[in-house]
C-alpha positions as CSV (number, residue, x, y, z in Angstrom):
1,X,52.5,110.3,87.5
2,X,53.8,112.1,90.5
3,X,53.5,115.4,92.2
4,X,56.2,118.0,91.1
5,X,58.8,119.1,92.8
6,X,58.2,122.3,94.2
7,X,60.2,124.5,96.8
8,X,57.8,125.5,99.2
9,X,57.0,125.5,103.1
10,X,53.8,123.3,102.7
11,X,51.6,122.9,100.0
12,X,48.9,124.6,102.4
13,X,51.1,128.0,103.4
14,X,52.5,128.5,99.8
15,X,50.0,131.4,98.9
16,X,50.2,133.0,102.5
17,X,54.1,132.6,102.2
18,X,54.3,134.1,98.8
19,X,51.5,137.0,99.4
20,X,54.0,137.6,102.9
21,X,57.3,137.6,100.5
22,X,56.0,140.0,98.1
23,X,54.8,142.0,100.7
24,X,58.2,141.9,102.7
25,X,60.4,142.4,99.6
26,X,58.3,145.7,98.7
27,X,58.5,148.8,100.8
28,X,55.0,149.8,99.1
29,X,52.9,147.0,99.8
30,X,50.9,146.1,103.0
31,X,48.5,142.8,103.9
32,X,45.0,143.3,104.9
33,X,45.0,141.6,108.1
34,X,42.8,137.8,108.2
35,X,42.8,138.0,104.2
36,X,45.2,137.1,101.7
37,X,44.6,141.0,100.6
38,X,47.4,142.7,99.4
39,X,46.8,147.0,99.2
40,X,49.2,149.8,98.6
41,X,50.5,151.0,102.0
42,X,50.0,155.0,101.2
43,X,45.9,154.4,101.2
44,X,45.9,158.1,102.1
45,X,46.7,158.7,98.8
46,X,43.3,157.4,97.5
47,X,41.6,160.0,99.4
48,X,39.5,161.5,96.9
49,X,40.4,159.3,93.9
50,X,38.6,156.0,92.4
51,X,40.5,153.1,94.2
52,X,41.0,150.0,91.6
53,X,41.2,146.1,93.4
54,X,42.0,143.3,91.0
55,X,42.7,139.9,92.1
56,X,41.9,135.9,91.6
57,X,43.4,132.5,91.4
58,X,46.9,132.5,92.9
59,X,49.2,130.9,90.6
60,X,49.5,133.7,88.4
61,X,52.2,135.7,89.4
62,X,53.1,138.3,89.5
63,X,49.4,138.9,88.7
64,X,47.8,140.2,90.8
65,X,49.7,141.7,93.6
66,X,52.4,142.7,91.8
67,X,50.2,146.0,90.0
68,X,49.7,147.5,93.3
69,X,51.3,150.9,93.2
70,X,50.5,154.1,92.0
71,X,48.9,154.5,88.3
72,X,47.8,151.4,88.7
73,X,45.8,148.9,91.3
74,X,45.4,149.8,95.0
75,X,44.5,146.0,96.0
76,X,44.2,142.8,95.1
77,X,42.8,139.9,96.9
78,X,44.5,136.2,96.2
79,X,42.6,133.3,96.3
80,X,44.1,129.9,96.5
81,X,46.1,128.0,93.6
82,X,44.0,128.2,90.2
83,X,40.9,129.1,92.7
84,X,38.8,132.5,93.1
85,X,39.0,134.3,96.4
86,X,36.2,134.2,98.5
87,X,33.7,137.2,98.6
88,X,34.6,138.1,102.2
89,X,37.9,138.9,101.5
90,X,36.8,141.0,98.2
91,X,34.6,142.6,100.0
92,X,37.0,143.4,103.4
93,X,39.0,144.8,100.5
94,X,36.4,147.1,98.9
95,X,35.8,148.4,102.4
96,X,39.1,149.0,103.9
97,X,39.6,151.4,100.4
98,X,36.5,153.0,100.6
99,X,37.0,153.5,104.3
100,X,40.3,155.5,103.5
101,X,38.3,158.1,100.9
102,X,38.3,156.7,97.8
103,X,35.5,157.8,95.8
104,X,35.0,154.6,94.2
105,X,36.1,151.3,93.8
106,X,36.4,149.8,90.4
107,X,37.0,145.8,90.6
108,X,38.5,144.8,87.7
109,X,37.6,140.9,87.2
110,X,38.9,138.2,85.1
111,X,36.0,136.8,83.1
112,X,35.6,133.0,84.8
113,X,32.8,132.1,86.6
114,X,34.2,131.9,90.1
115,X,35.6,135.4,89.7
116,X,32.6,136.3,88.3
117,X,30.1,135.0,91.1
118,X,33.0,136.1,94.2
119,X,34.0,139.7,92.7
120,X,30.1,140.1,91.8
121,X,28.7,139.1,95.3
122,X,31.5,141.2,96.7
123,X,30.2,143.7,94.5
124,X,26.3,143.8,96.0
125,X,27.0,143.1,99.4
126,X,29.2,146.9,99.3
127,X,26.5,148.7,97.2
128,X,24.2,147.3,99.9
129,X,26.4,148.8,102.6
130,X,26.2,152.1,100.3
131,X,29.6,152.0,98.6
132,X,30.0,152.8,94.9
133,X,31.3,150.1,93.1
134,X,31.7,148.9,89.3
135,X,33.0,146.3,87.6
136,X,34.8,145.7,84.2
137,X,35.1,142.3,83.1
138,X,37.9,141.5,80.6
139,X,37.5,138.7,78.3
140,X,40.4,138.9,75.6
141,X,40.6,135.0,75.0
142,X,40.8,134.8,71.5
143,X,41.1,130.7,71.4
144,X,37.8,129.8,70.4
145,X,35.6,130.5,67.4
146,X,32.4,129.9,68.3
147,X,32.7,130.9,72.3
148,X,30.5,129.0,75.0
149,X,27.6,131.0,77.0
150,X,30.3,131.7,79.5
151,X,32.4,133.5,76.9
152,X,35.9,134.3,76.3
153,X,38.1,133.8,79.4
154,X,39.9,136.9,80.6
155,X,44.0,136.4,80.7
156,X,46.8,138.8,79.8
157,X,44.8,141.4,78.4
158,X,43.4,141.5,81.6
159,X,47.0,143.8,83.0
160,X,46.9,146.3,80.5
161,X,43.1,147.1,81.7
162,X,45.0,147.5,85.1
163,X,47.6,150.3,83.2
164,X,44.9,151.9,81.6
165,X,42.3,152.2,84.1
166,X,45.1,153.2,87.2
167,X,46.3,155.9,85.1
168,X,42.5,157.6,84.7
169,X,41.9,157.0,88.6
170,X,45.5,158.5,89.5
171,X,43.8,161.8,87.0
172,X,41.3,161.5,89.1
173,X,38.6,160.9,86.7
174,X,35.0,159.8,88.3
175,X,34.2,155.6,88.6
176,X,31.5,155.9,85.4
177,X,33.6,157.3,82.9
178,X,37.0,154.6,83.8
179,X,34.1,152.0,83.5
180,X,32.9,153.4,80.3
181,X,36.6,153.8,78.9
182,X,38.0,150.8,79.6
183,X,35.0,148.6,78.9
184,X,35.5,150.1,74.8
185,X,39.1,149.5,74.8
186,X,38.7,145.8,76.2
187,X,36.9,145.3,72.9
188,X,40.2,145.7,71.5
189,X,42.4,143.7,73.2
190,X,42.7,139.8,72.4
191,X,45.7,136.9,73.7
192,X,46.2,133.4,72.7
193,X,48.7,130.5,74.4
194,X,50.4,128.0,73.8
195,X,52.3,125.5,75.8
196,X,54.8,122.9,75.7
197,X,54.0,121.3,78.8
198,X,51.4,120.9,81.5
199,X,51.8,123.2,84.4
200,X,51.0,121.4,88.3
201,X,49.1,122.8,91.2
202,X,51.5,122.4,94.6
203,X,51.2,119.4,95.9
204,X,49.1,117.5,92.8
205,X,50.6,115.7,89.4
206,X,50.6,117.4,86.2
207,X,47.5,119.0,84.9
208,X,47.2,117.1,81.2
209,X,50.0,114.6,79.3
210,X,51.8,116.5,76.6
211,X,53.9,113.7,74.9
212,X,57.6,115.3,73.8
213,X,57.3,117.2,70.7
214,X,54.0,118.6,70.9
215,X,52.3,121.6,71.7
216,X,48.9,122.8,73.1
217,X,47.8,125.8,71.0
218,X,44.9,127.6,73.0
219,X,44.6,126.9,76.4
220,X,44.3,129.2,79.8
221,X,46.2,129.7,82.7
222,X,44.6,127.6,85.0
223,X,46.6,124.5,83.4
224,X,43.5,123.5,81.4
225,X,44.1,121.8,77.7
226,X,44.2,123.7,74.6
227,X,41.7,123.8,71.6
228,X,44.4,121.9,69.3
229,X,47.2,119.8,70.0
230,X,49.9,120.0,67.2
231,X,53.7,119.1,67.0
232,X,56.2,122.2,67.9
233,X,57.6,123.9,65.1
234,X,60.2,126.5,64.9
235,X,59.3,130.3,66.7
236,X,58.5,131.8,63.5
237,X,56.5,129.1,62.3
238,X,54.5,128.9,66.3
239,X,54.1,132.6,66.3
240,X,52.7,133.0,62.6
241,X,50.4,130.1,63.6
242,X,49.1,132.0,67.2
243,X,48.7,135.1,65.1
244,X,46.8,133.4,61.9
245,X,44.2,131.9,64.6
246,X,43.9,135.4,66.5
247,X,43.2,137.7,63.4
248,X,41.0,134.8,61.7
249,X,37.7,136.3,60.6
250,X,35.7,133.6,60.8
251,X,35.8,133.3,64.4
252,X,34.0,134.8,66.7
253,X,36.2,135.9,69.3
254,X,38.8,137.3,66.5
255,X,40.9,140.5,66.8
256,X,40.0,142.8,64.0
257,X,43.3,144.1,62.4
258,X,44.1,145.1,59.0
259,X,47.3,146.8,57.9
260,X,48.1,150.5,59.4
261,X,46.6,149.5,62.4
262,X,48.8,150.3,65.7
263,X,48.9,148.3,68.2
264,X,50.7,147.1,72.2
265,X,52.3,143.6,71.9
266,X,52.7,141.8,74.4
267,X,55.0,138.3,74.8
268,X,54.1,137.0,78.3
269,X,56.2,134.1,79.6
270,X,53.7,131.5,81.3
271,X,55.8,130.3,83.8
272,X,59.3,128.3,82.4
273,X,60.1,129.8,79.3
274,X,63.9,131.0,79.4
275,X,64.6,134.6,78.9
276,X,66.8,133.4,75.5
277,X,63.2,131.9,73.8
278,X,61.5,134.8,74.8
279,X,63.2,137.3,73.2
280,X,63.8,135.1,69.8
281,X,59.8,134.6,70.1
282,X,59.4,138.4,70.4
283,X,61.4,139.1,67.4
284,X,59.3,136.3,65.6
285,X,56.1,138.2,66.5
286,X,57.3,141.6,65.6
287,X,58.6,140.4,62.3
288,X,55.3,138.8,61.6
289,X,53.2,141.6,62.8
290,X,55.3,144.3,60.8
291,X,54.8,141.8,57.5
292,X,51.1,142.4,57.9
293,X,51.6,146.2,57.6
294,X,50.8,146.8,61.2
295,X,52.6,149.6,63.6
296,X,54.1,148.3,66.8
297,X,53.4,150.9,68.9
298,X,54.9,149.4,72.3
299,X,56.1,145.9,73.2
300,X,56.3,144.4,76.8
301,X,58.3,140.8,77.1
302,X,58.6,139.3,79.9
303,X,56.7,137.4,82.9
304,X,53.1,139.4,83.3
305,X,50.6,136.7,84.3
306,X,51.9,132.7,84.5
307,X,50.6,129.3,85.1
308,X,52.9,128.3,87.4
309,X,55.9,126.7,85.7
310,X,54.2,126.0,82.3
311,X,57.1,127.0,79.6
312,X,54.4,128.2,77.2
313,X,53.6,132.1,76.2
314,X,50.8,134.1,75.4
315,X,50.5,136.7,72.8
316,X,48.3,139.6,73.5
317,X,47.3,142.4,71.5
318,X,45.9,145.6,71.8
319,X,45.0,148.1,69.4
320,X,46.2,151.8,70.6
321,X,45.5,155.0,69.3
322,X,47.0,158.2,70.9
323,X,45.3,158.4,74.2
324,X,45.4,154.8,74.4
325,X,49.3,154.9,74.1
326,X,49.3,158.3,76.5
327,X,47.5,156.4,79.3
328,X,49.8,153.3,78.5
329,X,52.8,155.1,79.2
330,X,51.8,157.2,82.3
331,X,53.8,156.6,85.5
332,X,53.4,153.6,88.0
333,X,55.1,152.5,90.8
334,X,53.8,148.7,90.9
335,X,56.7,146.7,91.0
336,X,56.0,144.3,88.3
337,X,54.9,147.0,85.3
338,X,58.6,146.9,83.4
339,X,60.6,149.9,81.8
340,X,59.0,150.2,78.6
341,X,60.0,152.7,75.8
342,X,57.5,155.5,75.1
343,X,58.6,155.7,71.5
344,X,57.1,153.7,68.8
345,X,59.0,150.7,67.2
346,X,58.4,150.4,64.1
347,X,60.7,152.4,61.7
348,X,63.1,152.7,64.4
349,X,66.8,151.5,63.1
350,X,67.8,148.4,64.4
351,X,71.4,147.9,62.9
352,X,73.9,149.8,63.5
353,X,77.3,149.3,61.1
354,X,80.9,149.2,62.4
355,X,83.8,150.6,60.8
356,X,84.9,147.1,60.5
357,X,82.3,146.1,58.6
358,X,82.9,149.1,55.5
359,X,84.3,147.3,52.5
360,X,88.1,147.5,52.6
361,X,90.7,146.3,50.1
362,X,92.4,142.9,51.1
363,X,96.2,143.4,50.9
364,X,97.8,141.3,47.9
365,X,98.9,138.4,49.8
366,X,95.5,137.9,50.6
367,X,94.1,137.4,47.3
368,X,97.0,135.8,45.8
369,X,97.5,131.7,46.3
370,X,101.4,130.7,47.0
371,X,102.8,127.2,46.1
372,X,101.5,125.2,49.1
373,X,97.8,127.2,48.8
374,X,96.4,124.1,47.7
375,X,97.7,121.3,50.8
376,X,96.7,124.1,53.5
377,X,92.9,123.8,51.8
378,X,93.3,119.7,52.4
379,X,94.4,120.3,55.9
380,X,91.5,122.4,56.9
381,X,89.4,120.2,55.1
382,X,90.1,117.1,56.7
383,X,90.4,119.0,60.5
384,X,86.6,120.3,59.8
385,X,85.4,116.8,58.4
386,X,87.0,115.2,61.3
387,X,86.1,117.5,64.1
388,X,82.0,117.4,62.6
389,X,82.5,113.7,62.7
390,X,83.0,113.4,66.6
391,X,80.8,116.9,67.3
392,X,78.2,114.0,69.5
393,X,80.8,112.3,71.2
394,X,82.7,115.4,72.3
395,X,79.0,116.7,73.7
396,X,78.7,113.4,75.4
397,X,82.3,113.9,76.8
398,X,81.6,117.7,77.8
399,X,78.3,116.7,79.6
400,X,80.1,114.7,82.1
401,X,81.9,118.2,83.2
402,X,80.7,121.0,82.0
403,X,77.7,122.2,79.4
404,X,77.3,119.5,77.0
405,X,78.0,121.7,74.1
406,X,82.0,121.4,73.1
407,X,81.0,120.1,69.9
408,X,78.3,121.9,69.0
409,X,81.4,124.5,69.6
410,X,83.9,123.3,67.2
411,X,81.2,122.2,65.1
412,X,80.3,126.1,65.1
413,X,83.9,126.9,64.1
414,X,84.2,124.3,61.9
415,X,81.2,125.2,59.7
416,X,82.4,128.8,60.0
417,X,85.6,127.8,58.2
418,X,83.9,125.5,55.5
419,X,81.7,128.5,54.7
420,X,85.1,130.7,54.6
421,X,86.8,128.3,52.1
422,X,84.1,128.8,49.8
423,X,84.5,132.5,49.1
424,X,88.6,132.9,49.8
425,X,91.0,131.9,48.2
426,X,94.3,130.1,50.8
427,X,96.5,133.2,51.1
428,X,100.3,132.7,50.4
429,X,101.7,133.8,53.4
430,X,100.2,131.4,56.2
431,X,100.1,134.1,59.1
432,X,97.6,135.7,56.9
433,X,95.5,132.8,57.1
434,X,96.0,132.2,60.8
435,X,95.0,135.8,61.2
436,X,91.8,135.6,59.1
437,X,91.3,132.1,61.2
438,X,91.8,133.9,64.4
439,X,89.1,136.2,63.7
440,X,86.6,134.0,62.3
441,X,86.9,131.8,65.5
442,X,86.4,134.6,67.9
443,X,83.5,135.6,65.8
444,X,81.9,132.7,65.4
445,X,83.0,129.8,67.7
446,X,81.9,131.6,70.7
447,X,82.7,130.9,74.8
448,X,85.8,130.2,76.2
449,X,87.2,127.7,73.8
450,X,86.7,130.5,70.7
451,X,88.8,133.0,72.5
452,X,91.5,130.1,73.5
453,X,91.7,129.3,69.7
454,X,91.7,132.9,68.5
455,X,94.8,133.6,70.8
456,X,96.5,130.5,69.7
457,X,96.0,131.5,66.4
458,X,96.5,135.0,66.4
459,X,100.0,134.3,68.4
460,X,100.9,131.6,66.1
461,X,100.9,133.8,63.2
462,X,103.4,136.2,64.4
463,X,106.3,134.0,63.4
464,X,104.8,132.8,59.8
465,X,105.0,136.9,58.7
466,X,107.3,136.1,56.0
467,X,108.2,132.5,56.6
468,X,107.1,129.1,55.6
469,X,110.1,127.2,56.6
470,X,109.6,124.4,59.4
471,X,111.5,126.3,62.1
472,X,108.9,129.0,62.0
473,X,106.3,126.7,62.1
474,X,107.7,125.0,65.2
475,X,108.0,128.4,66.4
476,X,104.4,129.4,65.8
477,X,103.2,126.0,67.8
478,X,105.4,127.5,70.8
479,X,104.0,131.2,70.8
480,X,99.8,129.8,70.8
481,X,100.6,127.4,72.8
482,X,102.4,129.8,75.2
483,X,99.2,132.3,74.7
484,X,97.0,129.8,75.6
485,X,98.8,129.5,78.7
486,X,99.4,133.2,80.3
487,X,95.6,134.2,79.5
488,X,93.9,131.0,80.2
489,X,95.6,130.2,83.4
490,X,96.7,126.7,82.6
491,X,99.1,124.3,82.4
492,X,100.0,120.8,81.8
493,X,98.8,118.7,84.5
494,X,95.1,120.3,85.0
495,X,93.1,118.3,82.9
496,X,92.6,121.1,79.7
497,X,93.0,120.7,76.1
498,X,96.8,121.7,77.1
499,X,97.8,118.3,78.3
500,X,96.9,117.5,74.5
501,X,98.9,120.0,72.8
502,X,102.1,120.8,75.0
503,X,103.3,117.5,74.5
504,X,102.6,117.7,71.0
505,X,104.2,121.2,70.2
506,X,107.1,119.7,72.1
507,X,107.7,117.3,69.9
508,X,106.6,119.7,66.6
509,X,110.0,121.5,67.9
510,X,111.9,119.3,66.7
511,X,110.7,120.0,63.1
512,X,113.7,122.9,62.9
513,X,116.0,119.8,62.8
514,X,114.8,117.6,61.1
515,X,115.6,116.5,57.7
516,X,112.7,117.4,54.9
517,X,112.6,113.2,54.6
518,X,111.9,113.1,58.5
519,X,109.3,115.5,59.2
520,X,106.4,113.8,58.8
521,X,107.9,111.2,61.6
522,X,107.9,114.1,64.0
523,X,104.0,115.0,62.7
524,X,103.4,111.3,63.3
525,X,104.9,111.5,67.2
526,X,103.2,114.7,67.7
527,X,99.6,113.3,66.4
528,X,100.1,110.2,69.2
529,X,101.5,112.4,71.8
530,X,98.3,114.4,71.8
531,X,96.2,111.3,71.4
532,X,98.1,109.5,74.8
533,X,97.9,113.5,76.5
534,X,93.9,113.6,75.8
535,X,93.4,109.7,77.0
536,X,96.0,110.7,80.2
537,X,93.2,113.7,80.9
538,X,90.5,110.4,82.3
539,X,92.8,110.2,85.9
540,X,94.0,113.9,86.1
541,X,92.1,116.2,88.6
542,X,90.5,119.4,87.3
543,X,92.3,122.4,88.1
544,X,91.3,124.8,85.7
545,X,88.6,125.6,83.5
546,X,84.6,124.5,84.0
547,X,85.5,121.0,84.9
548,X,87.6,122.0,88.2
549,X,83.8,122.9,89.5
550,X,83.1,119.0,89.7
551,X,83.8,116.7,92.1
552,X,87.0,114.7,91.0
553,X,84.9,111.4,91.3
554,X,82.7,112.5,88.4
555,X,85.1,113.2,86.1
556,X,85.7,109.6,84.7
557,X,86.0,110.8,80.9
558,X,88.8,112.5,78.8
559,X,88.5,116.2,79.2
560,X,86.7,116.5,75.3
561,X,89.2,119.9,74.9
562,X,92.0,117.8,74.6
563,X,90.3,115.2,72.4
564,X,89.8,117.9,70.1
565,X,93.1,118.7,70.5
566,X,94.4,115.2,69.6
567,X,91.2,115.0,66.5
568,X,92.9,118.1,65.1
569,X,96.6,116.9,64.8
570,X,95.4,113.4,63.7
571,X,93.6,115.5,60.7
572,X,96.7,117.7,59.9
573,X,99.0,114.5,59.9
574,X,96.6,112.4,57.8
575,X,96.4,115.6,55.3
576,X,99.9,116.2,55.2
577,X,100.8,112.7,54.4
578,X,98.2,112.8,51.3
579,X,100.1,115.7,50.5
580,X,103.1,114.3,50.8
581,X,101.9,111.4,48.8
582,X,100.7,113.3,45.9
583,X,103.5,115.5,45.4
584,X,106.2,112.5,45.4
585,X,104.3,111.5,42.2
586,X,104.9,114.6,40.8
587,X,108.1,115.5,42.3
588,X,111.8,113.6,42.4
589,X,111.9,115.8,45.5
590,X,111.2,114.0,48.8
591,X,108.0,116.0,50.8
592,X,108.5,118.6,48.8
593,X,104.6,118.9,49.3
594,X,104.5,119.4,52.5
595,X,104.0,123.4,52.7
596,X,107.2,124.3,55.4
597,X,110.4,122.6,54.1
598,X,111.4,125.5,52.4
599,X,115.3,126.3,53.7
């Protein structure tokens, strides 16, 4: 293995550099000079309070430094990566707070040994010097049932002891009683991880192997392994897992909860999770918690203490009655605490309905079938069947110039219609079902390629109010087609799903001339027009949509737009010539199943 990748000055500087560009970014903070000390830079303030310094391994961020305000720490000393800060600076920091007339310094400490033994010989050396000092230790690791000698680690939990205890001190209550009050509710607060992949001190390889597909369920922050390595299962099923091992009775280090209870949950990010899994791993966790009949008093999401870049999260609980929840939500000025709302969550409405979504009755033509109901069904039959067909080739073609995901986005539209064909019957007047199709691709397909569709759509239906005959159809072609272009800025020529279909709908034009026996020609001159405009897309230069943001030399691929483009007609023509087919064996009338040569 290697060392990661990291973007840093030296692996040496990184925790001055960072402790310096928190510092600089934040009008509030100041750095002890010859420690890595951060303290609030209105000390004055203390004067006659109970001061509150926090700190540790750096690595954690924005733990620790980034609690310094008002209501909650006044300093916090860094030590380096994953390593406890050495008792000079803790006590330089005890001093230069007690110096400015605090009454008191309360050093909140993390419950591993180094912080232990650093914070604690901090700690004497002061009371020595005749400074009061106390200590609260937080241990809230709820990973293992029968706990070592050294105990439960301290991690998560360990910030809300920061809330809690800053918002007595800024009431000014005495050092004995914020020790006494905080110590109880520690009791009640417990976190458990879990990771999908190691983590990796600057400059060193990863911490542990975590082959693809598997989880560590347990672990710290300090990139050490879990108590159980399982494979990774869905959020809901992860989440119901974290929570079943927290509330377990039969461990030691359990969380007593039992229905009515409320509590503070907290979804903390350990380093690389993205802000989408985060919030669909909160919404597992309050679902699950709300099943067991609890209250969710408050929830904080978000990035509160990390392991670097390990894309893992912690769960922490803490149970909350009303002066817990009072203290909670108290004013702070450290830049990290987030914006949380002060009013419980549980019972609180969470859907809101539309006026488009009350039950209206569908106009006639939409719930009676017409004469050529049962072709249009075959079409869109065969376009989704064909379009799910080549949903991993069009990814492969996307990720050459853009996201990877344009067919996972038809594939989305194409299932939406399936679904739709289910419960509808095919209208008989064919700018209905454009219209219904318009909106259930701008509902459902998503990005820029659901709004191109919905306005080709939508614009196509105009001329099929009424009409069925092949001119109108031709006509319809022309007025998407031209929709496309005056919203999405394109034309032939810039490598788009365009240069599929404008040469296609030029030849579909000629549909209002031909004879019933010759249309399906012209649908057969379309389909390979499209199929030699998507193929043409490999040597054009990108001038329009995500591609034009690649260089030209990249883009040795079709643009996957116009394939789908060219996949759609192939489907229509191959449907209509089934059609065609099976009505000729019913029918002395030539294509009289094909659903627009009605004159």
């Amino acid at each position: 293995m290697q060392a990661q990748k990291k973007l840093l000055n030296s692996v040496e500087g990184c925790v001055d550099d960072a402790l310096w560009g928190l510092v600089s970014g934040c009008g509030g903070l100041s750095v002890l000079q010859g420690h890595r000390v951060a303290l609030r830079s209105d000390l004055e303030a203390l004067k006659g309070r109970v001061a509150l310094l926090s700190g540790g391994g750096s690595g954690h961020e924005p733990a620790h430094a980034g609690y310094i305000g008002r209501g909650m720490l006044s300093g916090a000393v860094a030590g380096a990566v994953f390593a406890s800060p050495p008792p000079g600076s803790v006590l330089a920091a005890i001093l230069a707070l007690w110096r400015v007339g605090a009454t008191g310094v309360l050093l909140i400490v993390k419950n591993y040994t180094g912080d232990r033994l650093n914070f604690g010989l901090a700690l004497e050396q002061a009371r020595a010097q005749g400074v009061p000092v106390g200590m609260v230790i937080v241990a809230d690791d709820c990973a293992f049932a029968v706990p070592s000698k050294a105990g439960r680690r301290g991690l998560c939990g360990t910030v809300l002891i920061h809330k809690l205890a800053g918002a007595l001190a800024e009431e000014g209550c005495p050092l004995e009683e914020i020790v006494q009050r905080v110590t109880e509710v520690a009791r009640g607060i417990g976190t458990l991880g879990v990771s999908l992949s190691p983590c990796s001190v600057p400059g060193c390889c990863p911490t542990f192997d975590l082959p693809l597909g598997e989880m560590e369920l347990g672990l710290g922050i300090h990139g050490e392994p879990g108590i159980k390595r399982s494979k990774v299962g869905t959020a809901d099923e992860v989440v119901r897992t974290m929570i079943d091992h927290m509330t377990d009775p039969s461990s030691q280090s359990h969380l007593p909860l039992k229905a009515g209870d409320s509590v503070v949950l907290v979804v903390n990010n350990l380093g690389a999770l993205s802000c989408l899994e985060m919030a669909v791993i909160t919404g597992s966790a309050i679902r699950c918690l709300e099943g067991r009949g609890l209250c969710i008093a408050r929830v904080m999401s978000g990035s509160f203490m990390t392991s670097l870049e390990m894309a893992g999260v912690s769960l922490t609980l803490l149970l909350a009655n009303r002066e817990t929840l009072r203290l909670f939500d108290s004013k702070t000025t450290a830049p990290a605490w987030p914006n949380i709302s002060s009013v419980p969550l549980t019972g609180q409405i969470r859907t809101v309905k539309t006026s488009s979504q009350e039950k209206t009755t569908e106009p006639e033509e939409m719930t009676k079938e017409g004469p050529h109901s049962a072709l249009l069904r075959r079409v869109l039959d065969h376009v989704c069947v064909s379009l799910l067909a080549r949903q991993e080739e069009l990814n492969k073609l996307d990720r050459a110039a853009g996201d990877g995901d344009c067919g996972n986005t038809h594939a989305r539209a194409t299932r939406a219609i399936q679904e739709w064909l289910q419960g509808h019957v095919i209208p008989q007047c064919p700018g209905q079902l454009l219209s219904s199709l318009a909106g259930l691709v701008q509902e459902r397909m998503g990005g820029s390629s659901g709004a191109l569709y919905s306005l080709f759509l939508t614009a196509a239906a105009v001329p099929l109010r009424g009409h069925n005959d092949a001119g109108a159809w031709a006509d319809a072609m022309h007025a998407g087609t031209e929709a496309m272009k005056r919203y999405g800025g394109a034309e032939p020529g810039d490598r788009t799903m365009l240069d599929a279909l404008c040469p296609a709908v030029e030849e579909l034009r000629k549909l209002s001339s031909a004879p019933n026996d010759g249309q399906i020609a012209v649908l057969q001159r379309a389909a390979e027009r499209a199929d030699r405009g998507a193929e043409s897309t490999r040597d054009l230069t990108a001038r329009a949509g995500r591609a034009s943001y690649i260089a030209a030399e990249r883009l040795t691929l079709p643009d996957p737009g116009a394939v789908a483009i060219a996949t759609i007609l192939k489907a229509v023509l191959s449907a209509l010539k089934e059609g065609a087919e099976a009505s000729q064996s019913e029918s002395t009338l030539p294509g009289a199943g094909i659903p627009f040569p009605i004159k």
